[in-house]
C-alpha positions in Angstrom: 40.2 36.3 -40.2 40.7 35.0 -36.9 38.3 32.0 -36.7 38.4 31.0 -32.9 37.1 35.0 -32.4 34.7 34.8 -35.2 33.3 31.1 -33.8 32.6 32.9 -30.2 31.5 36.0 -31.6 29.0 33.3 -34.1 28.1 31.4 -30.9 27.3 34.3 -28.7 24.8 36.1 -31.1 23.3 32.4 -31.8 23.4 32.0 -27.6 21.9 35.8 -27.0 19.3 35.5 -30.0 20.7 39.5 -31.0 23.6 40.9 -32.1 23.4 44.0 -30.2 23.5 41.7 -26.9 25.9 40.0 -28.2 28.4 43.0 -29.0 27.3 44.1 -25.1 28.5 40.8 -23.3 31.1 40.2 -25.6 32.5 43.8 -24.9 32.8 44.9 -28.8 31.0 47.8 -30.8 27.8 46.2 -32.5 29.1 46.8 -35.9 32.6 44.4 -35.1 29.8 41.5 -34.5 28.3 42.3 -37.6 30.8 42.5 -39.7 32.5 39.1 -38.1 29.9 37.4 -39.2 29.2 38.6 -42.6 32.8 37.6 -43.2 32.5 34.1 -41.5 29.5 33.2 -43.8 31.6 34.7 -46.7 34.8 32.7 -45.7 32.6 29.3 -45.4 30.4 30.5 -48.9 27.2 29.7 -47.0 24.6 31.6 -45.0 24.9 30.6 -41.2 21.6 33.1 -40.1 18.6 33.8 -41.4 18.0 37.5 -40.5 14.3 39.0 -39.3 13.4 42.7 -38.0 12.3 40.5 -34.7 14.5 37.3 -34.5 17.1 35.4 -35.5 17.1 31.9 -37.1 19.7 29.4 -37.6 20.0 27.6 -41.3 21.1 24.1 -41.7 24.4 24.7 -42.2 24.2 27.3 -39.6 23.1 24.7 -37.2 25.8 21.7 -38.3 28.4 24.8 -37.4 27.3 25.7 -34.1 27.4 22.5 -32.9 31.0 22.2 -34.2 32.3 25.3 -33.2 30.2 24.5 -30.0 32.5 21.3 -29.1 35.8 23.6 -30.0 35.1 26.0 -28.1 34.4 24.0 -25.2 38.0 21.7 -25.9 39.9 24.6 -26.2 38.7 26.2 -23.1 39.2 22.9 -21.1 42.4 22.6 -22.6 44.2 25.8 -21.7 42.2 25.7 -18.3 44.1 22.9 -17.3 47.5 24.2 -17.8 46.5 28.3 -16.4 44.6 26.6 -13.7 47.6 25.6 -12.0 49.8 28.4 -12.7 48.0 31.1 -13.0 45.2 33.0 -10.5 42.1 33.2 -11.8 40.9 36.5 -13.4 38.4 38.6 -14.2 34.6 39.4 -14.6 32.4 37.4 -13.1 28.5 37.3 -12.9 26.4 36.6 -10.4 22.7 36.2 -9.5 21.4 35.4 -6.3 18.1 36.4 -4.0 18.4 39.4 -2.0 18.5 37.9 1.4 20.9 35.4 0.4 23.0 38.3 -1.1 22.4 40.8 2.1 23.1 38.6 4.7 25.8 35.7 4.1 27.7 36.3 0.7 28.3 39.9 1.1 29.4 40.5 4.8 31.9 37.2 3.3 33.2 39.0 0.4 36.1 40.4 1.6 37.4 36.7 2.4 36.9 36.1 -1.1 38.5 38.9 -2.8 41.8 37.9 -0.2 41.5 34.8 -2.0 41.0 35.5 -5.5 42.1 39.3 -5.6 41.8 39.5 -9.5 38.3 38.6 -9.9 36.0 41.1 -10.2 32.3 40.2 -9.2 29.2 41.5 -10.7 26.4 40.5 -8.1 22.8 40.5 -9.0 19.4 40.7 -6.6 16.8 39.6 -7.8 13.1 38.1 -8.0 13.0 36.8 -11.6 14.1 34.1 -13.7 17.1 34.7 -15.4 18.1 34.1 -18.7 21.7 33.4 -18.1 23.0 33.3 -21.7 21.0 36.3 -22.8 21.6 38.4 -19.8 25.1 37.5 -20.1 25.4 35.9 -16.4 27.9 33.2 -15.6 26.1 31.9 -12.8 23.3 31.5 -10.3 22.3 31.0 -6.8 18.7 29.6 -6.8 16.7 27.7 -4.2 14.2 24.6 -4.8 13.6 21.9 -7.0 15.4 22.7 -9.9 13.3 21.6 -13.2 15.3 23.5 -16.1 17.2 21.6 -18.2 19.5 23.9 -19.8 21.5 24.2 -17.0 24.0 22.4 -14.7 23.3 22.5 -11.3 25.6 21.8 -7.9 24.0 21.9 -4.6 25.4 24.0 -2.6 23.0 23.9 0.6 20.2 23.8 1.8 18.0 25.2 4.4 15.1 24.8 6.9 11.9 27.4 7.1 10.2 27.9 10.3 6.6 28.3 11.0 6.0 30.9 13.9 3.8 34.2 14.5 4.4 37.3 16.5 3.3 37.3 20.2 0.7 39.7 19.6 -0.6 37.7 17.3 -0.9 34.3 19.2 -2.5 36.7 22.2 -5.0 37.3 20.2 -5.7 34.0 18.5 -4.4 31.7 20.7 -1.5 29.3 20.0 -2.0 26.0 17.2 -1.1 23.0 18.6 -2.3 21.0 16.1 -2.4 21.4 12.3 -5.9 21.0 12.5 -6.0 24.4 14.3 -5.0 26.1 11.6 -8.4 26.2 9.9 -9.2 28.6 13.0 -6.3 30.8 12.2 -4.7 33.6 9.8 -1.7 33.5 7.6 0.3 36.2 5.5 -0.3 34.4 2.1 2.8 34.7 -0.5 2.1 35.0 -4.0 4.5 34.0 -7.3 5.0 36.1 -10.0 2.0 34.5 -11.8 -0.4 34.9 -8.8 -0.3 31.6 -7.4 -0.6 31.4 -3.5 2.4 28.9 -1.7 1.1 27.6 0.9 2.6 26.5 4.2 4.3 22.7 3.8 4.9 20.5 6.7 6.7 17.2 7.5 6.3 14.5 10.0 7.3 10.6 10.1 7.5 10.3 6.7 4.4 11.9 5.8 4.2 15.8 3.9 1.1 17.9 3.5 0.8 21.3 2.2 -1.9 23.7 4.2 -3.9 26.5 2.3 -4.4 29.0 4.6 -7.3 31.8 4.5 -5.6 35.6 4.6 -6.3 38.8 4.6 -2.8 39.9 3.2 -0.8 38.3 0.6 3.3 39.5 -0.7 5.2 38.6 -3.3 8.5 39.7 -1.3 10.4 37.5 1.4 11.4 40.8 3.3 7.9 42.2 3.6 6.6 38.9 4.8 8.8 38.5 7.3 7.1 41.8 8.4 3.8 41.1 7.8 4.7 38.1 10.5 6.4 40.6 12.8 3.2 43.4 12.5 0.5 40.2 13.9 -0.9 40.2 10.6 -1.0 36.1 10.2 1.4 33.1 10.3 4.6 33.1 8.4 6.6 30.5 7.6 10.1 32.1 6.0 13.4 30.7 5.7 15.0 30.2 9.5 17.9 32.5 8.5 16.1 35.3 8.0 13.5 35.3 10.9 16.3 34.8 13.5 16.6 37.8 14.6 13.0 38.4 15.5 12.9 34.7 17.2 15.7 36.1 19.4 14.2 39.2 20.1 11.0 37.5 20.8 9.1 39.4 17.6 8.0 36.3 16.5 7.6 32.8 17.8 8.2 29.2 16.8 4.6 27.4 16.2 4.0 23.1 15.7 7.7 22.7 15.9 6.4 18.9 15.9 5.5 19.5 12.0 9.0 21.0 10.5 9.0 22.7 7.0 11.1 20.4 4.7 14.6 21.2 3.7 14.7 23.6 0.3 18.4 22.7 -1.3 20.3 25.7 -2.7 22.0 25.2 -5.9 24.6 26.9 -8.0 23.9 26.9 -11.5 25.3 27.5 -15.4 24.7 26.7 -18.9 25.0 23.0 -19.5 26.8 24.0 -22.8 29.3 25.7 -21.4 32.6 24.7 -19.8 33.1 25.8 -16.1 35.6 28.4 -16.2 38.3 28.9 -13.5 36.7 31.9 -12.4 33.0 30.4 -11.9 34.3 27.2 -10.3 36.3 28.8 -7.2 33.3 31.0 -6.4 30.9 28.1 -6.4 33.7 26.2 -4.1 33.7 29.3 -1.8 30.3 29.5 -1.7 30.1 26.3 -0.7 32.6 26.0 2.0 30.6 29.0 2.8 27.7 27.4 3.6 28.8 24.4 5.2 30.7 26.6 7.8 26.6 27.8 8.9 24.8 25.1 10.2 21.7 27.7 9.2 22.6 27.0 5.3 22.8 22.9 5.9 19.3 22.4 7.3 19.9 22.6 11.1 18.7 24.8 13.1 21.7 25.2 16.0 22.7 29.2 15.6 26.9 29.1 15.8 28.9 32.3 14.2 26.8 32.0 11.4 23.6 32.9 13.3 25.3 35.5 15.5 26.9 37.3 12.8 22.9 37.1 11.1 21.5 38.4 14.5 24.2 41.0 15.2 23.9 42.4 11.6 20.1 42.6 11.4 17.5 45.7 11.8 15.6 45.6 15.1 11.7 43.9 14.7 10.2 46.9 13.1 12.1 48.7 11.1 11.3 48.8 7.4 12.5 46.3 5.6 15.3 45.7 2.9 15.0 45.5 -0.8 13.2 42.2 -2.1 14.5 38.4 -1.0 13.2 36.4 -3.2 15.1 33.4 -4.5 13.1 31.3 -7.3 13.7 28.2 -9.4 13.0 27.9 -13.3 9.7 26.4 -12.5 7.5 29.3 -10.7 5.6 26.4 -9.0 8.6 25.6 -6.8 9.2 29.3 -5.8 10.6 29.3 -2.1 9.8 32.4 0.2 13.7 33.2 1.5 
């Protein structure tokens, strides 16, 4: 019996809670993972699992060998990375999970620089508007805005960027235009709503001081593309991430508002399991992506518009065409979701 295979194969089912997941991310027929383990528990003469029609459970021994073959794992991985690192390209599959708008327009136009970089990895990339479960889902890595709160993973900021808070013309000519934040109990805004129903407000910054408005609504979205529309159409004030509404500030769709009161910096993060070790493969695309960002003034906070913005500008949809698919980047904690 090979017992480095049979320790991943043990790890991955204890990691994915199922051997069936396990076989999928792992790449081998359900029956191999079964069968590696049955002999694993026979080889040791104890029973590492405690098997349920719903869920799997760890015994005591079963727990003292995870952690072991846990740390081995990890050293033998760090080990040989060291040496291929440096003499060999890194290779193969890599997953990825990032919000739509963050896929759509900046890592995908870039792509081609990356695969002239590192032409043997192949990239799996993800949009989406949900927690992940990066272990069970199989995913190597993540793309996630806001204040990160989960614990089980390792987390490397990346970026960060800054909303704006601005209204279409239409809008403002029939409203009139807040000067103060104060005004704002006169006025309308596109609400956004989490996956659990909670309304984000709009948040502000000035001199030290943050406050977070509640506006009154008579729309509410739980997608960043739509609500960037809903801004566009007069139907209230927005406040999305700066990237995205650039092209309707510079075709005068929509316009800044209390540009004395900015939206404070969300920080983009790139994050894994804390129990595994960074792989070759993960840590050159979390360097590009990084490089990436700090070439775009956008994706550091400011708000000058160099290549970055006119690439966003030249690439995007005039005002009112329909929007793309969902742009929604969220942290483990659905109370720090961001609207991007």
């Amino acid at each position: 019996m090979d017992k480095l295979h049979a320790m991943r194969v043990f790890v991955r089912v204890v990691e994915t809670n199922s051997f069936t997941r396990a076989a999928e991310t792992l790449g081998l027929p359900r029956a191999s993972v079964t069968t590696t383990i049955q002999n694993l528990e026979a080889a040791l003469g104890t029973r590492l699992l405690q098997r349920t029609t719903r869920k799997l459970n760890l015994t005591l021994d079963g727990a003292a060998y995870l952690e072991g073959a846990t740390r081995i794992l990890s050293d033998l991985e760090e080990v040989e990375s060291s040496f291929t690192s440096t003499r060999k390209a890194p290779r193969g599959r890599l997953r990825v999970d990032m919000s739509g708008s963050i896929g759509r327009l900046l890592l995908i136009p870039a792509l081609p620089e990356f695969h002239a970089k590192y032409p043997d990895i192949e990239i799996m990339i993800g949009l989406s508007d949900r927690p992940i479960d990066l272990i069970q889902e199989g995913v190597d890595c993540v793309l996630r805005a806001g204040d990160l709160q989960d614990s089980s993973l390792i987390g490397r900021r990346v970026g960060a960027f800054r909303p704006i808070t601005c209204a279409s013309p239409d809008y403002l000519a029939r409203h009139g235009l807040p000067t103060t934040l104060e005004d704002l109990e006169r006025h309308t805004a596109v609400n956004y709503f989490t996956r659990t129903g909670k309304l984000y407000g709009l948040h502000f910054e000035r001199d030290g001081e943050s406050l977070e408005v509640a506006m009154k609504g008579k729309v509410s979205v739980n997608d960043a593309d739509a609500y960037v529309t809903c801004g566009v159409e007069g139907l209230g004030i927005v406040q999305p991430a700066r990237f995205m509404a650039l092209p309707h500030l510079r075709d005068g769709a929509l316009i800044e508002i209390l540009s004395d009161w900015r939206p404070p910096l969300v920080p983009i993060s790139a994050l894994y399991p804390h129990n595994r070790h960074l792989s070759p493969k993960v840590r050159v695309f979390v360097d590009w992506v990084a490089e990436l960002f700090e070439r775009c003034p956008l994706m550091q906070g400011e708000d000058i518009l160099p290549d970055c913005g006119e690439k966003l500008g030249k690439r995007a949809k005039p005002a009112r065409k329909a929007a793309a698919p969902p742009n929604v980047l969220e942290d483990a904690a659905d109370s720090n979701l961001c609207v991007v």
